[in-house]
Structure formats: structure tokens, C-alpha cells
C-alpha positions as CSV (number, residue, x, y, z in Angstrom):
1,X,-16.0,-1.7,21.2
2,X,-14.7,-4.2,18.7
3,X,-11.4,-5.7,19.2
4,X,-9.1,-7.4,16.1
5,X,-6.5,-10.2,17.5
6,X,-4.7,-11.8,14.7
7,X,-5.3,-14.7,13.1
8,X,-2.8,-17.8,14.2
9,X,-2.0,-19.9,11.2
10,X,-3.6,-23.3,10.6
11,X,-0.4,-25.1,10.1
12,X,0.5,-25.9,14.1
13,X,-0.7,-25.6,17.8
14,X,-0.8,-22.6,20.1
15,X,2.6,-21.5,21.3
16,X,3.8,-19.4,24.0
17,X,4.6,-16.6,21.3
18,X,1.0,-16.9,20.3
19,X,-0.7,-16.4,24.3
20,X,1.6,-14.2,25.5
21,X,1.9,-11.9,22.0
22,X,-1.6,-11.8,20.3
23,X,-3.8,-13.4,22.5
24,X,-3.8,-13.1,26.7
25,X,-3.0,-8.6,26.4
26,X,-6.3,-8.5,24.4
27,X,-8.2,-10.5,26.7
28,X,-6.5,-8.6,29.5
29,X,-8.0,-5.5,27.6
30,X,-11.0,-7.3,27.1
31,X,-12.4,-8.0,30.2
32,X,-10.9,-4.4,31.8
33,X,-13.2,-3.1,29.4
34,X,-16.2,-4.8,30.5
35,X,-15.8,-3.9,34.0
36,X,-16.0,-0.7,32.8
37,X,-18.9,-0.8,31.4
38,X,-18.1,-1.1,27.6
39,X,-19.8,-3.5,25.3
40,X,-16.8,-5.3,24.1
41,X,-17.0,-7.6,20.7
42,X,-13.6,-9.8,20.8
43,X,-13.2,-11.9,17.3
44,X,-10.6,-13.5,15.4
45,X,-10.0,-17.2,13.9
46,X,-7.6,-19.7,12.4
47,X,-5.8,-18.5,9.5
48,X,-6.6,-21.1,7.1
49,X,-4.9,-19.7,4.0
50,X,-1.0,-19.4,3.0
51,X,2.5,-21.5,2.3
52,X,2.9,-22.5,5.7
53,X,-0.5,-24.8,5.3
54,X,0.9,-26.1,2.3
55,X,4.7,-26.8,3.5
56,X,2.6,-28.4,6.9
57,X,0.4,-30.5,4.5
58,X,3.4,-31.5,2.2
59,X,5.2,-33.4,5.1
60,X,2.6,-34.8,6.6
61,X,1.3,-36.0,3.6
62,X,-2.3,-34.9,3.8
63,X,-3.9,-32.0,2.1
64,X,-4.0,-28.7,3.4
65,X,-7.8,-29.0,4.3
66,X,-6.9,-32.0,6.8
67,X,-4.5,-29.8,8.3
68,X,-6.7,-26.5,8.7
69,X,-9.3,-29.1,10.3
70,X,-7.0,-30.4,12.6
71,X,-5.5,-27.5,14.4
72,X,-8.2,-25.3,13.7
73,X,-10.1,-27.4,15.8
74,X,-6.6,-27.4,18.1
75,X,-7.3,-23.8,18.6
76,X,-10.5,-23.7,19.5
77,X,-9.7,-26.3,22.2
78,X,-6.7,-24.5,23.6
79,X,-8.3,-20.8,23.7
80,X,-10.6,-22.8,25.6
81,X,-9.0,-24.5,27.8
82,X,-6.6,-21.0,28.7
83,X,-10.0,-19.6,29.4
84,X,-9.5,-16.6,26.8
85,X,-12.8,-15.7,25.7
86,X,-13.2,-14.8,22.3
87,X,-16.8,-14.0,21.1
88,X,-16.2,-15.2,17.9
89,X,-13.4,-17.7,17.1
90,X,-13.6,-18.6,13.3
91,X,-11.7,-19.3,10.3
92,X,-10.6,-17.6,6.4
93,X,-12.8,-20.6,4.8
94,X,-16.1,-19.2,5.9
95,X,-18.6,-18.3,3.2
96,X,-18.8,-15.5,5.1
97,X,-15.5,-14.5,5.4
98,X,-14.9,-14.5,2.0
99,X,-18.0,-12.8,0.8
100,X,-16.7,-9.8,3.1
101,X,-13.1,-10.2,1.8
102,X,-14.2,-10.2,-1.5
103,X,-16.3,-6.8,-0.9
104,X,-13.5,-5.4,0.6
105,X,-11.2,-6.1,-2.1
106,X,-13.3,-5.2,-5.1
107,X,-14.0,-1.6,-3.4
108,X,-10.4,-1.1,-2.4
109,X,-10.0,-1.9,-6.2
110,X,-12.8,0.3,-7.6
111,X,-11.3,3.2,-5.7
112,X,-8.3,2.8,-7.4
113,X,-6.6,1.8,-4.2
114,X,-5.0,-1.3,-5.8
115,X,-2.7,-1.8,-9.0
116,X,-1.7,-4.8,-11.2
117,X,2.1,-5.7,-11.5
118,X,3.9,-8.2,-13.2
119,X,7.0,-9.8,-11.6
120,X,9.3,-13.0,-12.5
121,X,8.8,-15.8,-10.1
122,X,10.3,-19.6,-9.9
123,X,8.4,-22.4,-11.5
124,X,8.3,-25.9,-11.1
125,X,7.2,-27.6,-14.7
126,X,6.8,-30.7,-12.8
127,X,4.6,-29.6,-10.6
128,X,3.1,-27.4,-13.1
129,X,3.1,-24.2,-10.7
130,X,4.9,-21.8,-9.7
131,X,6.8,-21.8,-5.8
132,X,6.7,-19.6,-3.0
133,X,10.1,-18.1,-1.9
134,X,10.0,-20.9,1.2
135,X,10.1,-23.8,-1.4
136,X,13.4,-22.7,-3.2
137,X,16.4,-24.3,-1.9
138,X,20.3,-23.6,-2.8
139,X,23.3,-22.1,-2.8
140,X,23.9,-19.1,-4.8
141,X,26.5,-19.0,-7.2
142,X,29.4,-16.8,-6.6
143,X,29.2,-13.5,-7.6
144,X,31.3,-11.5,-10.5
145,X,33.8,-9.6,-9.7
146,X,32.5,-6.1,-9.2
147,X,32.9,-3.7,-11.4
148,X,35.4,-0.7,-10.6
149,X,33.1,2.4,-10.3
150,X,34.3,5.1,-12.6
151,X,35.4,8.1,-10.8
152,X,32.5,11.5,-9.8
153,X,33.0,14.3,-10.5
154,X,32.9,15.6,-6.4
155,X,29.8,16.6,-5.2
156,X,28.9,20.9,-5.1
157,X,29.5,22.5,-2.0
158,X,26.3,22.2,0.1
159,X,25.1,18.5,-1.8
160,X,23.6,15.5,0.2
161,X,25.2,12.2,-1.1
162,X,21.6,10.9,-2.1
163,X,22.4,13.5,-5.0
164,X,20.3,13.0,-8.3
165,X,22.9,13.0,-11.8
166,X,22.4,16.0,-14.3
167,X,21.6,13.5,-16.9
168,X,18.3,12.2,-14.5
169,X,17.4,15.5,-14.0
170,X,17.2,16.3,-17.9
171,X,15.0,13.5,-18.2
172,X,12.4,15.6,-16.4
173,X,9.7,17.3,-19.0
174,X,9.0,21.1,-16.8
175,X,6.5,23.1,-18.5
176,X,4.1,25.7,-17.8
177,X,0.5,25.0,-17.4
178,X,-2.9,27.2,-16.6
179,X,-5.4,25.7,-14.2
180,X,-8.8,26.3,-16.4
181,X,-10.7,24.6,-14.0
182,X,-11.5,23.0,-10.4
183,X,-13.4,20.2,-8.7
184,X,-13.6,18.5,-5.6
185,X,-12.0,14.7,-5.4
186,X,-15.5,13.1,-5.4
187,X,-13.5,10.1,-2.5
188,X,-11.4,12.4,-0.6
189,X,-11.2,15.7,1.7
190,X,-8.5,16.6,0.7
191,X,-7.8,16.4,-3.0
192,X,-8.8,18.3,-6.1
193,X,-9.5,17.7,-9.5
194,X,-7.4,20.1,-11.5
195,X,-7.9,20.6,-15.5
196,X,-4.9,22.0,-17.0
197,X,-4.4,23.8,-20.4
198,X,-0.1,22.6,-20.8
199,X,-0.9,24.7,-24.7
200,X,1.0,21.8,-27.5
201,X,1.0,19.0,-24.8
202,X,-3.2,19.5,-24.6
203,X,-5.2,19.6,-21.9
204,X,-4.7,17.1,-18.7
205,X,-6.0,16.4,-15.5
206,X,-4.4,16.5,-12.3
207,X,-4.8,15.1,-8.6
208,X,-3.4,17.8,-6.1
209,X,-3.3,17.4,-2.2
210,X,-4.6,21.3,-2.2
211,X,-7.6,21.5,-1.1
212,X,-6.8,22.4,2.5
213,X,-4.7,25.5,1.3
214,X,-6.4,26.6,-1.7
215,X,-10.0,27.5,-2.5
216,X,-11.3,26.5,-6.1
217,X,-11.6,30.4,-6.5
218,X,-8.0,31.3,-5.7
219,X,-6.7,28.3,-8.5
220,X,-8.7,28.8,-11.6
221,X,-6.6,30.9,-13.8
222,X,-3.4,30.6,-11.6
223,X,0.1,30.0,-14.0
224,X,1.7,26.7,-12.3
225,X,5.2,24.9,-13.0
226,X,3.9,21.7,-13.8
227,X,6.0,18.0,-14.3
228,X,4.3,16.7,-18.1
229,X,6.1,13.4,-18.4
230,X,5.1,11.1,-15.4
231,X,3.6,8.0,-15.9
232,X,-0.2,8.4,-15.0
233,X,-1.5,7.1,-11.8
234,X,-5.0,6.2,-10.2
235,X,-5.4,8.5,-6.9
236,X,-8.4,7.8,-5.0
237,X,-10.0,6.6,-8.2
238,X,-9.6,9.3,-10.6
239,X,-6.5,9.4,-12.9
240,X,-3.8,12.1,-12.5
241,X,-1.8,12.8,-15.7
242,X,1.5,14.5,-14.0
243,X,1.9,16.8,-11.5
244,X,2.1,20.4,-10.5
245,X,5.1,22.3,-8.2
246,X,4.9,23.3,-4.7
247,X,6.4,24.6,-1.8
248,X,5.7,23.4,1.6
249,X,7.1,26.0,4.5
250,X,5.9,25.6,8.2
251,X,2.7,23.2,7.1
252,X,2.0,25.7,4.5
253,X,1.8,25.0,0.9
254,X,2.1,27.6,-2.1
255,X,2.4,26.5,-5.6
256,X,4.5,28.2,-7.7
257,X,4.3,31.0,-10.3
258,X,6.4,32.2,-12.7
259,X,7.3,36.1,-12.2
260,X,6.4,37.1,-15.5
261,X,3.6,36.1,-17.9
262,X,4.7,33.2,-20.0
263,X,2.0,30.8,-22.6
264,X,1.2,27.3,-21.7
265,X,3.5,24.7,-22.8
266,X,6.6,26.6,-22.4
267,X,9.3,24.6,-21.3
268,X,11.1,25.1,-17.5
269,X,15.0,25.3,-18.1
């Protein structure tokens, strides 16, 4: 049995937040375990890593690897000293640590698990870098004076409030597409492949959560109400180039089919 506790930052001694919310309940859990019988593996470590260490190492004026030292080192004598008995007490600057990390994160990536975004972000040109949310300081300005919504037109009898505008909707690209062909997501139980002919639009390929409702049989040739114009995404490491329509009644799903026979491509009014 292999128990997790979290990982106490490097930038201060052991509280009473830290015994009595991460640390003493696992031990408790520990040792009932052993005198049950399991074979328990208890680990954790100083968090060595983050803006805290840096703030800490800022005021003290040391660097942040004299700080992880010193209470790292802190830790271990405290955990010691309230006789909670890890097995392994380390820290995030092990080789070892972050060869696993590293692993970790490079399959996470492979599988299509992670994504790259951009965002805006303050920057110091003195420093040369840019901050961390905890290093800006201020007062914001006041704000504007808002803007006086223009009037709705009232909601139709039976609308939520979270209603989508008409306009929005429009912006959606609903055609018909014919699944030609099926395959199994080669990372996941539940997922298939789908390859779709949308007729002008070409062919494309989607990722469907059907797999538990469907067999590849019953979806080949099947007519499908399909959304064209969303941005492609990485599902489980396989691209998905929109998506199809379905209902989901009482855990059951059913996609959906036009009544009468109409060519791929055409467009959903």
C-alpha cells in the first residue's frame, strides 16, 4: 500500500496546519494499516520548487538553495522529533525526482494530454524576468463608468437565463456527414476513431466517447449531424477535427439521423 502526503514547501518550518492537516491522519492511517497486516510504503519530501522559496530567499537575502537546505533539513528534524515515520522523506531537487517528473511529463505530453498557451504576464526590465502574481503590488485604478446594457429582447417562454444569442448560434457550421469508417482509440476504452465523408468540406476524422454504446458494425455507413467548424483538438493523442450530435437519455446515448436520405455536406438549418 503506497501512501502520497504532500509535499510542505521549503520556504518555513513545520506548523500546526502542516501536522495536524497533511501529516499526523496519514501516519494515523499508516501505522493502522500495519497492524493489519498491510505492507505500507509512506513517502513524501520538501517542496523545494516555487515563488514562495524565492519571496523566502529574497528577504533573507540568500539564495533560494540556502533556504531549501535550511528548512529541508528543518523538516526532517521535526518529522522526527513528532515521531511520524515516513519511509521516505526527500525533496523535488533529487536527480531522481526529476528524471521521473520529466518521464511523467513528456508521456502526459505524447498522449496529447497537455497543450501549449500563450498568455500576457508582468515583466520587470530591470530584473530582466518576468513576476509571479505574489510580486505585483498596487492599487487599481478606478474603474470606467459601466456601460448601460442595451435592452433584450425577453427571453421565450420556457428559456434558462444562461441563454445562447441567435447571432452565436449562426456561427455554428451543422452539416451532414457519413461515417465511412471505424477504429478503436489505440489509448482509451472508450473512444473511437471515426472517418467521416462531410462531401465539399472533405473527409475528417473524429474522436467520439461511443464505444460503449455502439459497435464499429452498427456506425459504418450511419448518416450523422455533425458540427464542421470547431477548432481541432488532441484527445488521447489522436486529433479530432469537429464533432458529431448525440442524445444522451437515461445513460443511453443515440446519435442522431436525419429522417430522410440527404448527401454529405448538406448544411443543418
Amino acid at each position: 500500500m503506497l501512501l502520497g502526503v504532500a509535499w510542505p514547501y521549503a520556504n518555513g518550518g513545520l506548523h500546526l496546519g502542516h501536522v495536524a492537516g497533511s501529516l499526523l491522519p496519514p501516519d494515523i492511517f499508516r501505522r493502522a494499516m500495519r497492524m493489519l497486516g498491510h505492507d505500507v510504503l509512506m513517502v513524501s519530501g520538501s517542496d523545494c520548487h516555487g515563488t514562495p522559496i524565492l519571496l523566502k530567499a529574497e528577504a533573507e537575502g540568500k539564495t533560494p538553495a540556502d533556504v531549501v537546505e535550511h528548512f529541508h533539513r528543518d523538516h526532517v528534524r521535526a518529522l522526527s522529533r513528532l515521531g511520524i515515520g515516513f519511509d521516505l522523506f526527500t525533496r523535488t531537487t533529487t536527480e531522481n525526482h526529476t528524471r521521473h517528473v520529466q518521464e511523467i511529463f513528456l508521456a502526459c505530453q505524447e498522449m496529447g494530454y497537455i497543450e501549449k498557451r500563450t498568455q500576457k504576464a508582468p515583466f520587470d526590465p530591470q530584473a530582466g524576468r518576468f513576476l509571479p502574481d505574489r510580486y505585483v503590488e498596487g492599487t487599481l485604478a478606478d474603474k470606467a463608468p459601466a456601460k448601460q446594457a442595451s435592452p433584450q429582447p425577453p427571453a421565450a417562454s420556457g428559456a434558462g437565463t444562461d441563454g445562447v444569442r441567435f447571432e452565436d448560434f449562426q456561427r455554428l457550421d451543422l452539416r451532414i456527414a457519413t461515417i465511412v469508417a471505424v477504429e478503436p482509440h489505440p489509448k482509451a476504452d472508450k473512444l473511437y476513431v471515426l472517418r467521416l465523408d462531410v462531401g465539399s468540406l472533405g473527409p475528417r476524422q473524429v474522436v467520439a466517447g461511443l464505444r460503449p454504446y455502439y459497435q464499429p458494425s452498427e456506425l459504418e455507413g450511419q448518416t450523422v449531424a455533425f458540427v464542421a467548424n470547431l477548432e481541432p483538438a488532441v484527445l488521447r493523442g489522436v486529433e479530432s477535427q469537429g464533432m458529431i450530435l448525440a442524445a444522451d437519455h437515461d445513460g443511453i446515448v443515440t446519435i442522431l439521423n436525419p429522417q430522410r436520405q440527404v448527401p454529405p455536406g448538406a448544411k443543418i438549418r
